[in-house]
C-alpha positions as CSV (number, residue, x, y, z in Angstrom):
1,X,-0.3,-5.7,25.3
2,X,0.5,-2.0,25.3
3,X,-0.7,0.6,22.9
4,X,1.1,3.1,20.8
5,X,-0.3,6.4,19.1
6,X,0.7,6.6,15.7
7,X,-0.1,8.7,12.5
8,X,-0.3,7.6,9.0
9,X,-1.5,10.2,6.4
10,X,-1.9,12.8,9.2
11,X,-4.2,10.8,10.6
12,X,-4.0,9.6,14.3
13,X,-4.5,6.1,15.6
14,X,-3.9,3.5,18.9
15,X,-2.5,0.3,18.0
16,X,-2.1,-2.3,20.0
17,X,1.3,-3.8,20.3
18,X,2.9,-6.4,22.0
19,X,6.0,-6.6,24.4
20,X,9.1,-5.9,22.2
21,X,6.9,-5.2,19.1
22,X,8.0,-1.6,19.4
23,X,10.3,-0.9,16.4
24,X,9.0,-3.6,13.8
25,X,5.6,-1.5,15.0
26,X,7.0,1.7,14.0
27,X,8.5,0.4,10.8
28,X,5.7,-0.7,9.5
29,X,3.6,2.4,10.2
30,X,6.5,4.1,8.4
31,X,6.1,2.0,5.2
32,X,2.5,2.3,5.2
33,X,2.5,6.1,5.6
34,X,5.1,6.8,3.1
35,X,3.0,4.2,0.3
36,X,0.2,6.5,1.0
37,X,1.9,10.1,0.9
38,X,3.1,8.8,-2.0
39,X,0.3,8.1,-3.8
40,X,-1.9,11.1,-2.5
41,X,0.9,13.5,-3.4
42,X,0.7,11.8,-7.2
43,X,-2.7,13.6,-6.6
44,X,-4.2,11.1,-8.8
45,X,-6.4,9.9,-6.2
46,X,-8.1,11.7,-3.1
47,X,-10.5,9.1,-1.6
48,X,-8.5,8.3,1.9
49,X,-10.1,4.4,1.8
50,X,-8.7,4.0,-2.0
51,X,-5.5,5.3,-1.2
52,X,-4.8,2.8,1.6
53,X,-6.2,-0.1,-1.1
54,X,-3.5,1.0,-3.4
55,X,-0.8,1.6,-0.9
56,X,-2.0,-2.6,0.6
57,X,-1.3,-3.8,-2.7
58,X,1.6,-2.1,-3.5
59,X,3.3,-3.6,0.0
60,X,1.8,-6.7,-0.5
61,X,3.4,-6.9,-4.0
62,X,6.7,-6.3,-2.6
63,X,6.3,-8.8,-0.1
64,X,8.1,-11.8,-2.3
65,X,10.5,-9.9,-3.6
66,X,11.6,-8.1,0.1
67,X,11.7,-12.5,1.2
68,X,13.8,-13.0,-2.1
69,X,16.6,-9.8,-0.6
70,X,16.5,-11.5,2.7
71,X,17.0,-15.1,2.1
72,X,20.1,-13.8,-0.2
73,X,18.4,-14.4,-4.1
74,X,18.8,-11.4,-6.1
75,X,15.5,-9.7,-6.8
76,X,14.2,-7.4,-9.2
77,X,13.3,-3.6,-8.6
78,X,10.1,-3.0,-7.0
79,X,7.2,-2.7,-9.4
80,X,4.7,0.3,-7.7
81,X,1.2,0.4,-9.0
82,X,-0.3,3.6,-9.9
83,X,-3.4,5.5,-11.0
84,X,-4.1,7.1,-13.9
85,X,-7.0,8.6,-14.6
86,X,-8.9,7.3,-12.0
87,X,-8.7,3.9,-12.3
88,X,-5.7,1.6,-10.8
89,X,-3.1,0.7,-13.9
90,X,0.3,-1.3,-13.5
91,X,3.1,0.2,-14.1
92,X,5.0,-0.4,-17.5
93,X,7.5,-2.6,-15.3
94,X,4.4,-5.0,-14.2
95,X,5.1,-8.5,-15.5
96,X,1.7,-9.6,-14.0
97,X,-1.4,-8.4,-16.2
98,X,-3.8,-10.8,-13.5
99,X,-2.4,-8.0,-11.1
100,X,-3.5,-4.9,-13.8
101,X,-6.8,-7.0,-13.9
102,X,-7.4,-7.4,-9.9
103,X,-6.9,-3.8,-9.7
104,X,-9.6,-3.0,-11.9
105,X,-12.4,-5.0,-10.8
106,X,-11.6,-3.2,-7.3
107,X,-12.0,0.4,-8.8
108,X,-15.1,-0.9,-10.6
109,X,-16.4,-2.4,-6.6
110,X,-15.2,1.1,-5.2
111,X,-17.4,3.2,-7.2
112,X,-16.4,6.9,-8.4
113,X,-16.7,7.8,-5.2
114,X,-14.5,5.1,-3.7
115,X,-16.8,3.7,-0.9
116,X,-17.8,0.2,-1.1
117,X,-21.3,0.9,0.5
């Protein structure tokens, strides 16, 4: 397994990859850094560890609907989560209040200072 350098939020790390995982590598550090330049440029939120909890669940909220675009099914727009006023919200688009619900029990766990311990 060889190891790449990447950086994500201006932030440098070694990853392990394996043969041929090169580009779907690279891809995925490009989707991860954007979801989290995106939501520290909202400057809503500053704590580095929150930030990458909010950029998780936004991916892993697109996850069905990115399957649903490649098996051919039409899919809706992609719903983002956001923060507002310091606590995670869903969007107006959100169909899922479980979702607006998950969110807030994990800025409750986080603390105001976003550290679990």
């Amino acid at each position: 397994m060889k190891q790449l350098e990447v950086q994500i939020m201006g932030q440098s790390y070694l990853l392990g990859c394996p043969e041929n995982g090169d580009a779907r590598l690279l891809e995925a550090v490009g989707r991860v850094d954007a979801a989290m330049c995106k939501i520290r440029d909202a400057g809503k939120t500053k704590a580095r560890d929150r930030i990458a909890v909010l950029a998780a669940l936004n991916l892993a909220f697109e996850l069905p609907e990115r399957g649903a675009s490649v098996t051919g099914m039409a899919a809706p727009a992609a719903t983002q989560l956001h923060v507002q006023n310091g606590s995670p919200d869903a969007s107006k688009d959100a169909p899922d209040p479980q979702l607006a619900a998950l969110l807030q029990r994990l800025d409750s766990a986080l603390g105001i200072d976003g550290q679990l311990l």
